[in-house]
matplotlib code that plots the C-alpha trace (Angstrom):
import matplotlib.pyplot as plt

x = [84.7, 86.5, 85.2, 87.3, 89.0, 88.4, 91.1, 91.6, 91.6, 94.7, 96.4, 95.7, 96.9, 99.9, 100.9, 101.6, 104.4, 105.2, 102.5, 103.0, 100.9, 98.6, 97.5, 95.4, 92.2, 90.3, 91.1, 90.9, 89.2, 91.8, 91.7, 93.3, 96.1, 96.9, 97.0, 99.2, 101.3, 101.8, 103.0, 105.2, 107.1, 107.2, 109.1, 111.4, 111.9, 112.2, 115.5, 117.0, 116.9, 118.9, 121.7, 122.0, 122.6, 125.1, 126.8, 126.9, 128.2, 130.8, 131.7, 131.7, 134.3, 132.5, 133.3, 132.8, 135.5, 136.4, 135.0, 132.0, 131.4, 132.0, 129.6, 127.2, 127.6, 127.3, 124.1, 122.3, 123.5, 122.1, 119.2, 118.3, 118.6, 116.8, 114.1, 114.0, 113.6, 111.1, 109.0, 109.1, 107.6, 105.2, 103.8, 103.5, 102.0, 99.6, 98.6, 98.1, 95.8, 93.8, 93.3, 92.7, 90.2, 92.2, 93.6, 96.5, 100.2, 101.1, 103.8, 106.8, 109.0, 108.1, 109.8, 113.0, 113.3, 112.5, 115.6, 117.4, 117.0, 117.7, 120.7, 121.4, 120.5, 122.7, 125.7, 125.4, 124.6, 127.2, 130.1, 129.1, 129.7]
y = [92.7, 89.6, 86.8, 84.9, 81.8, 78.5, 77.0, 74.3, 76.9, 78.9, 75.3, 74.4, 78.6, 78.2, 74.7, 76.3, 78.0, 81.2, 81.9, 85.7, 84.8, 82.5, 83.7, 87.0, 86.6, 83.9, 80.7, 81.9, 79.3, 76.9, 77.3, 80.8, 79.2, 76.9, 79.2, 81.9, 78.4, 78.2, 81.8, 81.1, 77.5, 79.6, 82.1, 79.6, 78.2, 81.2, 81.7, 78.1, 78.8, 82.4, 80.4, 77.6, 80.2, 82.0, 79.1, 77.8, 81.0, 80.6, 77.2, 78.0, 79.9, 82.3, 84.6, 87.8, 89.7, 88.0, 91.1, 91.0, 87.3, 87.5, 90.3, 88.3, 85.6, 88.0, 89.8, 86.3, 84.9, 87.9, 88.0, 83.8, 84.7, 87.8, 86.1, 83.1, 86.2, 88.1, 84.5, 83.8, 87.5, 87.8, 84.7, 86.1, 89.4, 87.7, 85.2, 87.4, 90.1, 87.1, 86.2, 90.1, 89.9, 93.2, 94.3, 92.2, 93.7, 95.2, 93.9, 96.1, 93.6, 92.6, 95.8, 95.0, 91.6, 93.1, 95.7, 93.0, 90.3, 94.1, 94.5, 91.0, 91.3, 94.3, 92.6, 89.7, 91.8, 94.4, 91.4, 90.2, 93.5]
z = [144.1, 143.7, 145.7, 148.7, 147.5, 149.6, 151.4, 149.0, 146.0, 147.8, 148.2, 144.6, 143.5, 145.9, 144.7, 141.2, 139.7, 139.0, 142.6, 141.5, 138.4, 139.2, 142.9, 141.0, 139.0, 137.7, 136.1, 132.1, 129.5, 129.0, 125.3, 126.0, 128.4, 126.4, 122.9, 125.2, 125.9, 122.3, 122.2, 124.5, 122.7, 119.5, 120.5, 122.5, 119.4, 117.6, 120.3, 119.9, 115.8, 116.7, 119.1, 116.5, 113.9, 116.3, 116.7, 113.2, 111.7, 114.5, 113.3, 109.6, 107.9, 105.4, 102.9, 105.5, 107.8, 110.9, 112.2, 110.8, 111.4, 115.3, 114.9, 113.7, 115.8, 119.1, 117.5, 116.8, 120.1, 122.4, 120.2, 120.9, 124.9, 124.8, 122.5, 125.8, 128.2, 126.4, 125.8, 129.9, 130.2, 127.8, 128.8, 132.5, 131.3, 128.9, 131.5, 134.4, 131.9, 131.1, 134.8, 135.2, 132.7, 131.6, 128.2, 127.1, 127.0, 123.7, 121.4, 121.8, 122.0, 118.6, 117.5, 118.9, 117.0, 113.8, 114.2, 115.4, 112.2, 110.0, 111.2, 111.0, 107.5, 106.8, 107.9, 105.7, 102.8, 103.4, 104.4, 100.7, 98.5]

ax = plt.figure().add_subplot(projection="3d")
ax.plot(x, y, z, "-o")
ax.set_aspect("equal")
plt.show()
């Protein structure tokens, strides 16, 4: 049974942001916070590098289709704001299971990126031959 915060500890909980995160659980080591804080600036700069390669094969006339270019260019540019959504909710989940002291969430997202870069990869090689 988890114990009653202190008035000053529901101030201190309510003061931060996202409440719906931190008002559960425990305060986790720091160490982890910070590492899952990590997580989370990697994969926003995994989505920057996506948008900036949208844009750039946007800008840049290449040896491809036009079709296949604005393809490309709509595939990379989803996948750099999906990446910046996924990074905001796996950092909620993974923060919230460490409060929990429960299992963390598994990687399916992970899945979808991989497909993602593929077909990514597909295009460009296909837009060459």
């Amino acid at each position: 049974m988890a114990r009653r915060r202190t008035r000053t500890e529901r101030a201190r909980v309510s003061a931060r942001w996202p409440a719906t995160v931190y008002a559960e659980g425990d305060e986790p080591d720091y160490r982890f916070s910070f590492a899952n804080e990590r997580t989370f600036l990697a994969w926003i700069r995994t989505a920057i590098a996506l948008l900036a390669a949208g844009v750039a094969i946007d800008a840049v006339d290449l040896s491809m289709s036009g079709k296949a270019q604005h393809f490309l260019t709509v595939l990379l540019s989803l996948s750099g704001m999906l990446a910046a959504a996924a990074a905001w909710i796996r950092w909620a989940r993974a923060e919230g299971a460490m409060r929990r002291t429960a299992p963390l969430p598994a990687f399916g997202v992970g899945a979808i990126f991989a497909l993602l870069v593929l077909v990514a990869g597909v295009v460009v090689v296909g837009a060459q031959m």
